[in-house]
matplotlib code that plots the C-alpha trace (Angstrom):
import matplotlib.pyplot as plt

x = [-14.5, -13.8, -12.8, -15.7, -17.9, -15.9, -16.2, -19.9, -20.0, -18.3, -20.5, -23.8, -22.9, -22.5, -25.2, -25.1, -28.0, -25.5, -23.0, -25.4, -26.6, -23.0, -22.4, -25.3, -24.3, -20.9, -21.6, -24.0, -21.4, -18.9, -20.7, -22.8, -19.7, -18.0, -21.2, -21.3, -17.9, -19.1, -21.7, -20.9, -18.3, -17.4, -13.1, -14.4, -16.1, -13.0, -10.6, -12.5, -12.0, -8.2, -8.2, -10.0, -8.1, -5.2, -6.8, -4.0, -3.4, -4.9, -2.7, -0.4, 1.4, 3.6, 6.9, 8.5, 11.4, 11.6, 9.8, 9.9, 7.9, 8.0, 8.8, 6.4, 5.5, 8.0, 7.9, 11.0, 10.9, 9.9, 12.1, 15.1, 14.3, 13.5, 16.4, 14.4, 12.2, 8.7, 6.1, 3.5, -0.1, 1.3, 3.0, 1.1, 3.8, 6.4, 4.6, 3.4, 7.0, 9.0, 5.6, 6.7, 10.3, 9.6, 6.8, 9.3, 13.4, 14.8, 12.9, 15.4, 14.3, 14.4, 13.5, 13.2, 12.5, 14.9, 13.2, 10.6, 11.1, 11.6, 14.3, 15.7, 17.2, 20.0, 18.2, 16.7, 13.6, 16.3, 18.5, 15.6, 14.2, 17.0, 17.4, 13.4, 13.7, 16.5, 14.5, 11.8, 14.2, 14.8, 18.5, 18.9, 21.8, 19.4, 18.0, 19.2, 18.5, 18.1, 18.3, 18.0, 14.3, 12.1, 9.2, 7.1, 8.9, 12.2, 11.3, 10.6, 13.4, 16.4, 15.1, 15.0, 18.8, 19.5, 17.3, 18.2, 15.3, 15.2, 12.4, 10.3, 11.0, 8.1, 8.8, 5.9, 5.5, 4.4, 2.7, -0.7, -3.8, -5.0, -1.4, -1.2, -2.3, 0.2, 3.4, 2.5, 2.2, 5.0, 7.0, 5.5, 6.9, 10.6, 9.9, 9.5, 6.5, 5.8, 2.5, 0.5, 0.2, -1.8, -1.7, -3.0, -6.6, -8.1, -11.8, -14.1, -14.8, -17.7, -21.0, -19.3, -20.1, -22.2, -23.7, -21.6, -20.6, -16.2, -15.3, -11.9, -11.9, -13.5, -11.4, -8.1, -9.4, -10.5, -7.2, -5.3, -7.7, -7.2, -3.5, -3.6, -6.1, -4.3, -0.7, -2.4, -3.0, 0.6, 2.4, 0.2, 1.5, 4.7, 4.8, 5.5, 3.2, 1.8, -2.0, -4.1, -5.4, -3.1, -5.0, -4.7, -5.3, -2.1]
y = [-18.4, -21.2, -23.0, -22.3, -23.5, -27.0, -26.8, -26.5, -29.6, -31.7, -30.7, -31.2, -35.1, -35.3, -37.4, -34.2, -31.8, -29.1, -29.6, -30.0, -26.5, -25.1, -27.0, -25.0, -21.5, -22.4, -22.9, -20.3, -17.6, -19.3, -19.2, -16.2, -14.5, -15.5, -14.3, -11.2, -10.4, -12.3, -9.4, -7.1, -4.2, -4.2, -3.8, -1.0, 0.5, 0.8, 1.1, 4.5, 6.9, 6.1, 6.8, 9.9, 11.2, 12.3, 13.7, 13.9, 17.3, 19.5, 19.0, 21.3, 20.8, 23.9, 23.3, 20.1, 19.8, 16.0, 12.8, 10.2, 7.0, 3.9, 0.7, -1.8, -2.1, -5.0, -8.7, -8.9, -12.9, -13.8, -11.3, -12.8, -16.4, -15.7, -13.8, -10.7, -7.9, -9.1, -6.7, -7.1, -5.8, -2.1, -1.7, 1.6, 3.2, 2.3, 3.1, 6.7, 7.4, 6.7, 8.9, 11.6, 11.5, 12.6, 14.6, 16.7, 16.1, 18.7, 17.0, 15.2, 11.5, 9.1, 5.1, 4.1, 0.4, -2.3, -5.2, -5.5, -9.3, -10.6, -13.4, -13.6, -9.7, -9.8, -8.5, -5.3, -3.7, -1.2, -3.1, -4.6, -1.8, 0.1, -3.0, -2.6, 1.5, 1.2, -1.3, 1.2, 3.5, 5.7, 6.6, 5.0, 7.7, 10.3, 8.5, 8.0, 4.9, 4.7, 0.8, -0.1, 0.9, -1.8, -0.1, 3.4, 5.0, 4.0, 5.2, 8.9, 9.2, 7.5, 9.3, 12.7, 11.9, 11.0, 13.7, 16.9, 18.7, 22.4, 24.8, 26.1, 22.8, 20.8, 17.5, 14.5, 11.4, 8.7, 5.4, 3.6, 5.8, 3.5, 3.9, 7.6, 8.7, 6.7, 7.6, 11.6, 11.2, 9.7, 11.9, 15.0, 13.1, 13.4, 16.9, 16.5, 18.5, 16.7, 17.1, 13.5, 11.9, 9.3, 6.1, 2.3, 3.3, 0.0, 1.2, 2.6, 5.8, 6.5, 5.3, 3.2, 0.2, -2.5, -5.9, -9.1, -12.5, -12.7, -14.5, -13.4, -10.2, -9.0, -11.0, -9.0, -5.9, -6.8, -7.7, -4.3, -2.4, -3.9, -4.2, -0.2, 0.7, -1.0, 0.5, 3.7, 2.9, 1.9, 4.2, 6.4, 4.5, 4.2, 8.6, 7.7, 10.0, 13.1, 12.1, 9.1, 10.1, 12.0, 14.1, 16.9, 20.1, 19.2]
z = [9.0, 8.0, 10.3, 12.5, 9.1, 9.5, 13.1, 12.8, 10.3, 12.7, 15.2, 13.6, 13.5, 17.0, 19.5, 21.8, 21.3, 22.9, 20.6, 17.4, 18.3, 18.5, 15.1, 13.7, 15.4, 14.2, 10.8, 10.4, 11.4, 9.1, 6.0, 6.9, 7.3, 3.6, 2.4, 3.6, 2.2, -0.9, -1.7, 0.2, -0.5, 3.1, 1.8, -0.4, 2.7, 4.5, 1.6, 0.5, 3.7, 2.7, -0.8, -0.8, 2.1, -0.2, -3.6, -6.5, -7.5, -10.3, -13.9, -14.7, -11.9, -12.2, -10.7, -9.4, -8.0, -7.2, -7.0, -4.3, -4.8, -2.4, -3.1, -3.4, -6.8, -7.1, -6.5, -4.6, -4.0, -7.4, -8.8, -7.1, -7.7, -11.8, -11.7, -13.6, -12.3, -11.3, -10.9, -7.9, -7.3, -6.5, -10.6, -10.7, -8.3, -10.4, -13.7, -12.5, -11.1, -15.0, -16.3, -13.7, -14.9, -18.0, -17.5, -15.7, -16.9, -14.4, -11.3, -8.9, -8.5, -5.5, -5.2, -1.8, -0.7, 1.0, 2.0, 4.3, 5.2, 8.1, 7.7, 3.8, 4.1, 1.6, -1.2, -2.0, -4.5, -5.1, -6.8, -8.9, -9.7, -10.9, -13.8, -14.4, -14.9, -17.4, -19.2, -19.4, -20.8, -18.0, -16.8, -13.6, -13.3, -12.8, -9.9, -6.1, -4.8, -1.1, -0.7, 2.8, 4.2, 5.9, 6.3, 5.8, 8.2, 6.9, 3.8, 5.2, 7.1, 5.0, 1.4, 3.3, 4.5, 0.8, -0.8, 1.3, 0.4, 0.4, 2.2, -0.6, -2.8, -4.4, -4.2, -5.3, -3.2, -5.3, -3.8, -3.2, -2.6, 0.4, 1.4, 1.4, 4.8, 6.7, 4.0, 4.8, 8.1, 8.3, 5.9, 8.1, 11.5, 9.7, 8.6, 5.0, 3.6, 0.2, -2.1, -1.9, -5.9, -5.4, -7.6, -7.7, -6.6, -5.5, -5.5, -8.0, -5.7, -3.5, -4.6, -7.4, -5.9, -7.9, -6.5, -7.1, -5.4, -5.4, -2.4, -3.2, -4.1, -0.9, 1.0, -1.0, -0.2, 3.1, 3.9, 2.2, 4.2, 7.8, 7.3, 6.9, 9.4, 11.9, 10.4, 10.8, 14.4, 15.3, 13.8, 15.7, 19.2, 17.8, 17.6, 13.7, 12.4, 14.5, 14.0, 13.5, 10.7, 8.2, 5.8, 3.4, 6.1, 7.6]

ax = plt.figure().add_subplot(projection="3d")
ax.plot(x, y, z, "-o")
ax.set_aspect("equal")
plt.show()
């Protein structure tokens, strides 16, 4: 968008009536475009279908035999080069998961997140996150760590391996509500049937949605929301999750 808004400035200054015109088409998409995601909740508008997909489940929650939360919450990079836990725009994972903990002492606990980078992989959320929990004042000792998942997938598969759940268990999975749909389907695909708690809701809910102008903050969650949509869609592809669509009638 902006380029083509630049593009069109250049252009208007031209001698060329053709190109002026392009300039002006140009430019007209480019700010009409940061406009409309400006004012309009067009990142809510996607982000909702996702976080209403999984609803969290009715308090008391009875039994629960574990808790499996994804990593994410955690600044890895930061964290690393500060040389202390950092957290990132997903804290509510990690925040809901110590809650959980001791809402429940004789739950069995699992952290799974490596690193999803592509280059730097020596380093892994685990590892931070075990410092940041006993800061909080939880016993990383009553926590398995599964340290080496790059992705959703990963994170199914490797925590199952480490878990070895039980048929007739209850076991919590603990990340992002826009994130949820792809984590069960993919936690389904590896046979693992958890019960979604959903955390770090990025929109208000349906019809919450008030007029405004933030360039950014459209732009944010127009970003989360594509970046899922299409994860949704290649995991799909991939035969990562059984549906393309995960929801709650299984």
């Amino acid at each position: 968008m902006l380029l083509c808004a630049l593009a069109g400035t250049l252009g208007l200054v031209s001698r060329r009536p053709r190109v002026r015109n392009l300039g002006r088409g140009l430019l007209a998409f480019g700010l009409g475009a940061m406009a409309a995601i400006a004012v309009l909740p067009l990142g809510e508008w996607l982000l909702a279908p996702l976080e209403e997909r999984f609803p969290r489940p009715a308090e008391p929650l009875g039994r629960v035999d574990g808790v499996v939360v994804l990593g994410g919450a955690i600044d890895l990079r930061v964290s690393v080069e500060r040389g202390r836990p950092e957290l990132g725009a997903s804290a509510d994972r990690l925040i809901a998961f110590v809650a959980l903990a001791r809402r429940y002492p004789q739950a069995r606990l699992v952290f799974t997140g490596g690193s999803g980078a592509l280059f730097d992989t020596g380093h892994s959320e685990a590892n931070v996150a075990e410092n940041l929990i006993a800061e909080l004042g939880l016993d990383p000792a009553r926590i398995a760590f599964e340290r080496a998942a790059r992705n959703t997938r990963e994170n199914a598969l490797l925590a199952m391996a480490l878990a070895q759940p039980q048929a007739g268990e209850t076991w919590l999975l603990v990340t992002s509500a826009f994130h949820m749909p792809r984590a069960m389907g993919s936690f389904r695909r590896a046979g693992w049937q958890v019960t979604a708690y959903p955390v770090d809701y990025l929109t208000a809910g349906p019809g919450a949605w008030r007029p405004g102008f933030n360039l950014m903050l459209g732009l944010s969650l127009l970003t989360v929301a594509e970046k899922e949509w299409i994860g949704l869609a290649a995991y799909r592809l991939l035969g990562w999750t059984d549906r393309l669509f995960p929801g709650g009638d299984v």
